[in-house]
Jmol script that loads the backbone (N, CA, C; Angstrom):
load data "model"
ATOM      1  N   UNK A   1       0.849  -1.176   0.000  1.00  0.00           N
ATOM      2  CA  UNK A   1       0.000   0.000   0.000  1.00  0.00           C
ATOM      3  C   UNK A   1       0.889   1.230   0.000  1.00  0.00           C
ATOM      4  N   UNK A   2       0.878   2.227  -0.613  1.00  0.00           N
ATOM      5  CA  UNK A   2       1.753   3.391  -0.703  1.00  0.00           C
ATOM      6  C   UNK A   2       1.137   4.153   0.047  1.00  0.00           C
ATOM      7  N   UNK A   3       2.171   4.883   0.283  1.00  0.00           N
ATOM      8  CA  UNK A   3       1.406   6.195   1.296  1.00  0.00           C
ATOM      9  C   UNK A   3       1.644   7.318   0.757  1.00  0.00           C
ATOM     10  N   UNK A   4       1.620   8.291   1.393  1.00  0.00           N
ATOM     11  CA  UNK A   4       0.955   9.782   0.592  1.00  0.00           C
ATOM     12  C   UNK A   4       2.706  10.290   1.089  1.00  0.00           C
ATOM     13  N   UNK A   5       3.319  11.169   0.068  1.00  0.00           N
ATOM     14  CA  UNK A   5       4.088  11.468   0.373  1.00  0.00           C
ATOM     15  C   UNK A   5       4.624  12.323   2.072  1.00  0.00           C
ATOM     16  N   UNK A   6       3.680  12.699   2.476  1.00  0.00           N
ATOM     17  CA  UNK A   6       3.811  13.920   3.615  1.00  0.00           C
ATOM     18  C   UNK A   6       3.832  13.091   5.075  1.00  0.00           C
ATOM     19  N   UNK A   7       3.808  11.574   4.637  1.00  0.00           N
ATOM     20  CA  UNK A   7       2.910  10.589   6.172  1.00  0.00           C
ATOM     21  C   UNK A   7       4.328  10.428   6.495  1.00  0.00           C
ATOM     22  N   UNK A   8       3.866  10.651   8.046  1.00  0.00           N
ATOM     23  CA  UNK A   8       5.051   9.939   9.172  1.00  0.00           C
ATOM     24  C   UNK A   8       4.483   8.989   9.879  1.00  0.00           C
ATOM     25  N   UNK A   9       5.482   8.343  10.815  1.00  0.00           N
ATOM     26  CA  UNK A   9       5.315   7.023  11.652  1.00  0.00           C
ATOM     27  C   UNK A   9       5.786   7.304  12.938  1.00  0.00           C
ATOM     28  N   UNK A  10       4.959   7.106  13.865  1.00  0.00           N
ATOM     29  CA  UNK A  10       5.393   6.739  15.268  1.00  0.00           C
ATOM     30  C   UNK A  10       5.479   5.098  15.665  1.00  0.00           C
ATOM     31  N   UNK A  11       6.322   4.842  16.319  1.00  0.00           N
ATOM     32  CA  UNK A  11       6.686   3.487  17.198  1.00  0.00           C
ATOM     33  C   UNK A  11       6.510   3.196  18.526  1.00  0.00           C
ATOM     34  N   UNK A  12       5.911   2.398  18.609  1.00  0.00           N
ATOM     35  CA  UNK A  12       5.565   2.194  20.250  1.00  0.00           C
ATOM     36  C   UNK A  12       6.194   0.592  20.503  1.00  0.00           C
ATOM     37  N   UNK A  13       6.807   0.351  21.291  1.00  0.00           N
ATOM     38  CA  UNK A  13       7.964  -0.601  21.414  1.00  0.00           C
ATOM     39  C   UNK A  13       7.361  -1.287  20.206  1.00  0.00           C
ATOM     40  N   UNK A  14       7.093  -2.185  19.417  1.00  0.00           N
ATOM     41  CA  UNK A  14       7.389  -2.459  17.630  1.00  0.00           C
ATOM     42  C   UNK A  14       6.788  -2.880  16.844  1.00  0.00           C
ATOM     43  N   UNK A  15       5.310  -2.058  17.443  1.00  0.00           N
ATOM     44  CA  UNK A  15       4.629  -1.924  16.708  1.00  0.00           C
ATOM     45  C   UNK A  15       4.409  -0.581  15.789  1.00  0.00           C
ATOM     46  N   UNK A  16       4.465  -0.647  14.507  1.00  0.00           N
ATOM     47  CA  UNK A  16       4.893   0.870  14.012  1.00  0.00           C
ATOM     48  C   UNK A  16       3.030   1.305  13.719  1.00  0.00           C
ATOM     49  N   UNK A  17       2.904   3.154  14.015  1.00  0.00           N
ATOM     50  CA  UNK A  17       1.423   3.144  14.070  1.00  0.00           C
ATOM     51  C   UNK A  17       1.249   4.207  12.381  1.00  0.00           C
ATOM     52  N   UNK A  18       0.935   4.220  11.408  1.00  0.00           N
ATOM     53  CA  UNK A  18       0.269   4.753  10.019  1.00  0.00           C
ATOM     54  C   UNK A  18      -0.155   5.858  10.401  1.00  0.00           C
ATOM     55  N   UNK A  19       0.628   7.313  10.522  1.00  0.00           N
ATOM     56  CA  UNK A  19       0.234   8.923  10.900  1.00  0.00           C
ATOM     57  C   UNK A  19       0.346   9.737   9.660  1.00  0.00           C
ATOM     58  N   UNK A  20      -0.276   9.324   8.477  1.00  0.00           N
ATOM     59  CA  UNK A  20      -0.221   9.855   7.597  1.00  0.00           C
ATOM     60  C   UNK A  20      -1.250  10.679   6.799  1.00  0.00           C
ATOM     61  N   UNK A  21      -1.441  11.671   8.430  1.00  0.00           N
ATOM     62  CA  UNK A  21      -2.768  12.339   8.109  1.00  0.00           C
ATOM     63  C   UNK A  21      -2.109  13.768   8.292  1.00  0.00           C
ATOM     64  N   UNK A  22      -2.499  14.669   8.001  1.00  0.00           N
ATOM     65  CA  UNK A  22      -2.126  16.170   8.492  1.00  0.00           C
ATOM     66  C   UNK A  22      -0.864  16.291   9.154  1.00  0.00           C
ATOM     67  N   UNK A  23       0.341  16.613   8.430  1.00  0.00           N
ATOM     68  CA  UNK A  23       1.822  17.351   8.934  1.00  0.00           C
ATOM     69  C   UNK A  23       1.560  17.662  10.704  1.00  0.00           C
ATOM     70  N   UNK A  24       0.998  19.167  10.506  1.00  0.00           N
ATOM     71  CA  UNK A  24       0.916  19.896  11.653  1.00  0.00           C
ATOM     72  C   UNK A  24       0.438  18.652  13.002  1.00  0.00           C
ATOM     73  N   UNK A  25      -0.290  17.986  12.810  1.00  0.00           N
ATOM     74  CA  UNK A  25      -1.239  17.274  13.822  1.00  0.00           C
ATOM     75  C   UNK A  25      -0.333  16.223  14.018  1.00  0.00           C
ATOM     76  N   UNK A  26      -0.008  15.702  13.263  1.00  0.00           N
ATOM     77  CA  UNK A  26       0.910  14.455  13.418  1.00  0.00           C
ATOM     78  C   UNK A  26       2.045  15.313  14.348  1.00  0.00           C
ATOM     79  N   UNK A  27       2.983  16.151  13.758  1.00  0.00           N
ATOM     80  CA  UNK A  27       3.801  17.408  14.933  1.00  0.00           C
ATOM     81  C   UNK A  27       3.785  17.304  16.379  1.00  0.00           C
ATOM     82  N   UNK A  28       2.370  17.875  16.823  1.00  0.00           N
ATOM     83  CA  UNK A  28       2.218  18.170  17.979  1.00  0.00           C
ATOM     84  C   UNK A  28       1.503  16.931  18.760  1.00  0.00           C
ATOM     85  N   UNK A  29       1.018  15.598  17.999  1.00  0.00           N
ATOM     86  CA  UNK A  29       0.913  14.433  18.850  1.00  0.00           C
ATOM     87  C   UNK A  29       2.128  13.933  19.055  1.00  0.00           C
ATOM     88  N   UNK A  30       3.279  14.056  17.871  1.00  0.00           N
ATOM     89  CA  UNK A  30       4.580  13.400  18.328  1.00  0.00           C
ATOM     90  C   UNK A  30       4.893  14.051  19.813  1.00  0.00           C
ATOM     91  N   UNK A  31       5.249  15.269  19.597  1.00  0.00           N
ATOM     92  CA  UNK A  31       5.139  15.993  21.109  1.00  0.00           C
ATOM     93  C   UNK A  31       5.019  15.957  22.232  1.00  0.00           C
ATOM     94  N   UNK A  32       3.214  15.856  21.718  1.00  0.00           N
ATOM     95  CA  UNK A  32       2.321  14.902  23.140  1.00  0.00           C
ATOM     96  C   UNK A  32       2.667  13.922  23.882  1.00  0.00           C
ATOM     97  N   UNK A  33       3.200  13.243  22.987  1.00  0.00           N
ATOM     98  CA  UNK A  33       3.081  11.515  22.761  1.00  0.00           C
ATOM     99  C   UNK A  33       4.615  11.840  23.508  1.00  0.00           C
ATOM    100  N   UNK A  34       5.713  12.139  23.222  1.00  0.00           N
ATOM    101  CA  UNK A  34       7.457  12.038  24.098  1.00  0.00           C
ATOM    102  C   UNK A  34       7.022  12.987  25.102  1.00  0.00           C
ATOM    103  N   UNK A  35       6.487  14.163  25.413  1.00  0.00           N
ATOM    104  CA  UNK A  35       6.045  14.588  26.664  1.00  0.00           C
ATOM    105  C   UNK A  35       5.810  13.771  27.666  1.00  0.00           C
ATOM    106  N   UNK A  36       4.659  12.776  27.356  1.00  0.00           N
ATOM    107  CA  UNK A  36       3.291  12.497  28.255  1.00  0.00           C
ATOM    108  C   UNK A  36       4.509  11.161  29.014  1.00  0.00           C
ATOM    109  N   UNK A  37       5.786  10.442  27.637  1.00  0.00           N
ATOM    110  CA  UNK A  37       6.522   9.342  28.162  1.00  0.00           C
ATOM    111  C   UNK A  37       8.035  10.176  29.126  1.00  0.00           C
ATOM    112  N   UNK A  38       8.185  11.098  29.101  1.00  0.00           N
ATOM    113  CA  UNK A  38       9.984  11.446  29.321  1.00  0.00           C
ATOM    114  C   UNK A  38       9.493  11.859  30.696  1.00  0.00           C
ATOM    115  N   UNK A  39      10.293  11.070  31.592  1.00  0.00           N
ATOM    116  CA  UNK A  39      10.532  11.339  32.919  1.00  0.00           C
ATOM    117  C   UNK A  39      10.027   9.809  33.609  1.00  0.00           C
ATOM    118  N   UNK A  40       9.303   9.079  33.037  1.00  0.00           N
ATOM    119  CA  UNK A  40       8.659   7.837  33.486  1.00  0.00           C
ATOM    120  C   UNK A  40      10.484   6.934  33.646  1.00  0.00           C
ATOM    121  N   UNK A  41       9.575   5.899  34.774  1.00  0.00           N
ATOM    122  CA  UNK A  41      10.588   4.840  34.972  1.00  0.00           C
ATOM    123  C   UNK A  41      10.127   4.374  33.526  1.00  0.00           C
ATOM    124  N   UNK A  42      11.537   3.345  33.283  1.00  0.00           N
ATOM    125  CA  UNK A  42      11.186   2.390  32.070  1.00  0.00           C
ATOM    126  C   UNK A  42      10.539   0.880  32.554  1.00  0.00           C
ATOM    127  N   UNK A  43       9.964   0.905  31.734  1.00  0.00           N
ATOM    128  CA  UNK A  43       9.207  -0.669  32.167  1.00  0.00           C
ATOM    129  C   UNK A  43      10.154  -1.734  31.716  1.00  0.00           C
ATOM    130  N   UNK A  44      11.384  -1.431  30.477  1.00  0.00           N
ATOM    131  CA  UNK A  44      11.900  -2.477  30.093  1.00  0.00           C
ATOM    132  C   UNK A  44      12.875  -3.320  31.439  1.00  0.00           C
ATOM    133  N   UNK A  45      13.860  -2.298  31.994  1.00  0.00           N
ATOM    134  CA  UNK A  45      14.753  -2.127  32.809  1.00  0.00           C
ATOM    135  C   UNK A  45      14.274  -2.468  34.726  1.00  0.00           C
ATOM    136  N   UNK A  46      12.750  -2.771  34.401  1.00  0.00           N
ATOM    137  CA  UNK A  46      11.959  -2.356  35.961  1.00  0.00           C
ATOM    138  C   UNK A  46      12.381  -0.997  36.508  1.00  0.00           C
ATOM    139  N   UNK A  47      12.547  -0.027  36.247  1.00  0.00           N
ATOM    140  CA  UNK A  47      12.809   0.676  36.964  1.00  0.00           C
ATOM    141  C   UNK A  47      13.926   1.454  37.605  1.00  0.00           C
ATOM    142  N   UNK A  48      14.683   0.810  37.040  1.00  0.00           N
ATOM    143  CA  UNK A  48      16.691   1.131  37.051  1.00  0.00           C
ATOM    144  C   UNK A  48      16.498   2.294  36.199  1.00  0.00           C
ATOM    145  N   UNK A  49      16.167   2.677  35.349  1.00  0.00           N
ATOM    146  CA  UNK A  49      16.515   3.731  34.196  1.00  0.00           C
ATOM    147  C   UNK A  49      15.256   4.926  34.067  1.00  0.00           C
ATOM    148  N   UNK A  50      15.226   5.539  33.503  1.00  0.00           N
ATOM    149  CA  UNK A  50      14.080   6.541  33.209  1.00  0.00           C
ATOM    150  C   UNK A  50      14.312   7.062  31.638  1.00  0.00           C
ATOM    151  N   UNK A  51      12.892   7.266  31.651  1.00  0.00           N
ATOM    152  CA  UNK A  51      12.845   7.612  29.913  1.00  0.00           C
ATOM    153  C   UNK A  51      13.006   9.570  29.488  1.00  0.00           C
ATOM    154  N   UNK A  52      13.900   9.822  28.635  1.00  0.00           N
ATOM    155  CA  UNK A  52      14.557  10.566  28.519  1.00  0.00           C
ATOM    156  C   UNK A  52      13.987  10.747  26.507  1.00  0.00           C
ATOM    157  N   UNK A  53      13.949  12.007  26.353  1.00  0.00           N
ATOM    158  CA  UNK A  53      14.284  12.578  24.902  1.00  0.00           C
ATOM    159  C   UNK A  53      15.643  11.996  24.323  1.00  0.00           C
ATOM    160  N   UNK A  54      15.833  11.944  23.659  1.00  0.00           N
ATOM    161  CA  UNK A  54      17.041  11.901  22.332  1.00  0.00           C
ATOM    162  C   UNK A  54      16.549  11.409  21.212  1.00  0.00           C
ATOM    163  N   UNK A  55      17.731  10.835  20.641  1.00  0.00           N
ATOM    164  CA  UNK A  55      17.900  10.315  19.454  1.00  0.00           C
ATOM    165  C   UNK A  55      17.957   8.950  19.022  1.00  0.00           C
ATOM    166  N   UNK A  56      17.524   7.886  18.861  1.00  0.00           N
ATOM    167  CA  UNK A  56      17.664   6.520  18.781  1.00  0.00           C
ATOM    168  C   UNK A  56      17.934   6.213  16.967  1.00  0.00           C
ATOM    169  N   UNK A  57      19.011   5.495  16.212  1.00  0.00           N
ATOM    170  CA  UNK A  57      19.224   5.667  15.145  1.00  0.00           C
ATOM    171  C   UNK A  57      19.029   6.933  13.991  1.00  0.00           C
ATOM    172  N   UNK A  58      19.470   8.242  14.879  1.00  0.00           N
ATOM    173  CA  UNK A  58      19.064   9.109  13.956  1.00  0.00           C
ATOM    174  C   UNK A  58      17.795   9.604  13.810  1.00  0.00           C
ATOM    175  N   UNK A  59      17.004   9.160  14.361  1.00  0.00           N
ATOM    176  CA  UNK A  59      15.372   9.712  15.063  1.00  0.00           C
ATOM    177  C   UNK A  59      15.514   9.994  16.052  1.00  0.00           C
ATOM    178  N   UNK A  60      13.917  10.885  15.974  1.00  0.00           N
ATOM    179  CA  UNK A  60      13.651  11.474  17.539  1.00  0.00           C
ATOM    180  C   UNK A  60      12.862  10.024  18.339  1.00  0.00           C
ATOM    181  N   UNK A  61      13.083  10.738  19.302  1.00  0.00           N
ATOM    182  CA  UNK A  61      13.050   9.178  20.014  1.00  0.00           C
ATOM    183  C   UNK A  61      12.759   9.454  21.557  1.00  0.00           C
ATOM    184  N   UNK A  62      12.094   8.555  22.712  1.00  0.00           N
ATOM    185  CA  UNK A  62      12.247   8.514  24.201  1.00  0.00           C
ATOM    186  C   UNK A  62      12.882   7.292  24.300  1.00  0.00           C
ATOM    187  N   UNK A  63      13.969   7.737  25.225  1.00  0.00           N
ATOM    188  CA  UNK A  63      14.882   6.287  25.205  1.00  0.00           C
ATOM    189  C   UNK A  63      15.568   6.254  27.039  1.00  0.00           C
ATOM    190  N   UNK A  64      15.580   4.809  27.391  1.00  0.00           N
ATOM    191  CA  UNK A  64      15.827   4.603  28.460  1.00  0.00           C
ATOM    192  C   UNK A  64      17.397   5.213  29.189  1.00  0.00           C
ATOM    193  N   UNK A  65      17.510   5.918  29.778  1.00  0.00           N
ATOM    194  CA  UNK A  65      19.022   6.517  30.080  1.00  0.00           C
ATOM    195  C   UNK A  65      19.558   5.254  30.853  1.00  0.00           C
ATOM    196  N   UNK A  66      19.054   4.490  31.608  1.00  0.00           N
ATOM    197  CA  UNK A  66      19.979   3.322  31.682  1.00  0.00           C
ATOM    198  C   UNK A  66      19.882   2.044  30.702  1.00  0.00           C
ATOM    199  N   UNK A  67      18.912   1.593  29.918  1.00  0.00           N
ATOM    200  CA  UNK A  67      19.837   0.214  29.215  1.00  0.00           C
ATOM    201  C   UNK A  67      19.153   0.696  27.772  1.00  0.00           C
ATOM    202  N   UNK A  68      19.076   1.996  27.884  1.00  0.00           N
ATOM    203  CA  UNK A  68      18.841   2.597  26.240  1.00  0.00           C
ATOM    204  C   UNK A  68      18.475   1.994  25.249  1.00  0.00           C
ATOM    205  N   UNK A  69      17.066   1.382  25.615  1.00  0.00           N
ATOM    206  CA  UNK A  69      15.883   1.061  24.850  1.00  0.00           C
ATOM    207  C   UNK A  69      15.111   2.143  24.624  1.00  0.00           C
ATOM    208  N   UNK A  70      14.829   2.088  22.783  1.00  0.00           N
ATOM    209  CA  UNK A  70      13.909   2.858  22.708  1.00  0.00           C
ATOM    210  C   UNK A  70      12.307   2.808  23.214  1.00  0.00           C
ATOM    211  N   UNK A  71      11.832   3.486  23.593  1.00  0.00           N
ATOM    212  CA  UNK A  71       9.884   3.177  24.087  1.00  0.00           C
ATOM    213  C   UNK A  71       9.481   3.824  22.675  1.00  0.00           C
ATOM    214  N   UNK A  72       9.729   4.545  22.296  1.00  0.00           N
ATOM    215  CA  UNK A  72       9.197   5.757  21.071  1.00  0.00           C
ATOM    216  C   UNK A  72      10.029   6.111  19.919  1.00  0.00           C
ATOM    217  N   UNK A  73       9.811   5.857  19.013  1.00  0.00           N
ATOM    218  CA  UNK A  73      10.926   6.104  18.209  1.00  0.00           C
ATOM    219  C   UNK A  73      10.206   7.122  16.639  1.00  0.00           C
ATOM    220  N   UNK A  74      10.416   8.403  16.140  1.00  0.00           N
ATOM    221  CA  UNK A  74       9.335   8.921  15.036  1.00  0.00           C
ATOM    222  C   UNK A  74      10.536   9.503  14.283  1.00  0.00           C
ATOM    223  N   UNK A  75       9.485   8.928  13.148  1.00  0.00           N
ATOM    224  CA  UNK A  75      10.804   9.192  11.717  1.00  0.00           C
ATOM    225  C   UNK A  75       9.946   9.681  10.531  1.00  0.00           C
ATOM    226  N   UNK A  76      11.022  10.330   9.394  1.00  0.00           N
ATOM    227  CA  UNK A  76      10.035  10.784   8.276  1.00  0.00           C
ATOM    228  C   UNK A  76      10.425   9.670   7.276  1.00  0.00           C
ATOM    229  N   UNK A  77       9.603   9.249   6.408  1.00  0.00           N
ATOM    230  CA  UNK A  77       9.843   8.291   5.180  1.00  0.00           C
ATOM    231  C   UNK A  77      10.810   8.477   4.390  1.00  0.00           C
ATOM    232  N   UNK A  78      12.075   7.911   3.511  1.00  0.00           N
ATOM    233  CA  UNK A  78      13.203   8.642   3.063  1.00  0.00           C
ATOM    234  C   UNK A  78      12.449   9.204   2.338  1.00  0.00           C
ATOM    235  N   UNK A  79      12.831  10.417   1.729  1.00  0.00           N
ATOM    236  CA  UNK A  79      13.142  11.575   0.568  1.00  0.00           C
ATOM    237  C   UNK A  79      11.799  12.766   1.272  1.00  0.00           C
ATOM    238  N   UNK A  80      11.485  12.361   2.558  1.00  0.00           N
ATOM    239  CA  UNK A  80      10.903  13.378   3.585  1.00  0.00           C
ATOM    240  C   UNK A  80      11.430  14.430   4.082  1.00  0.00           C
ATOM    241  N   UNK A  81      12.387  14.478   3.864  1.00  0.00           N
ATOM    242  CA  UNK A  81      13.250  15.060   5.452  1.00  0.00           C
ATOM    243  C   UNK A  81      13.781  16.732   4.891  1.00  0.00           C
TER     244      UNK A  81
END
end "model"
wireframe off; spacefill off
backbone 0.3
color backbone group
């Protein structure tokens, strides 16, 4: 199935979710969405680590500061960017 040139993807541990509706909206749920997770213990780690903003392969990403698993990972489709 092709997608529309403008669609992005969010990841939730690996399941990838089809946000290929409205730029702006997709934007500010990514946002939402690493807000609502950064500062939480990580569930992967029990609790040793906390989830933090960065970068996970070159995406934006919430990722565990101790065993640096991504929870969130949002990327643009190549020739997006």
């Amino acid at each position: 199935m092709a997608k529309s040139g403008s669609s992005q993807s969010v990841e939730t541990d690996t399941e990838p979710v089809d946000r290929s509706h409205d730029t702006a909206a997709v934007d500010s749920d990514e946002r939402k969405l690493m807000a609502t997770l950064e500062g939480r213990s990580c569930p992967h780690c029990e609790g040793d680590g906390t989830l933090e903003r960065g970068e996970y392969k070159g995406n934006a990403a919430v990722v565990c500061d101790g065993c640096e698993t991504p929870r969130v990972q949002v990327w643009s489709p190549s020739g997006d960017d």
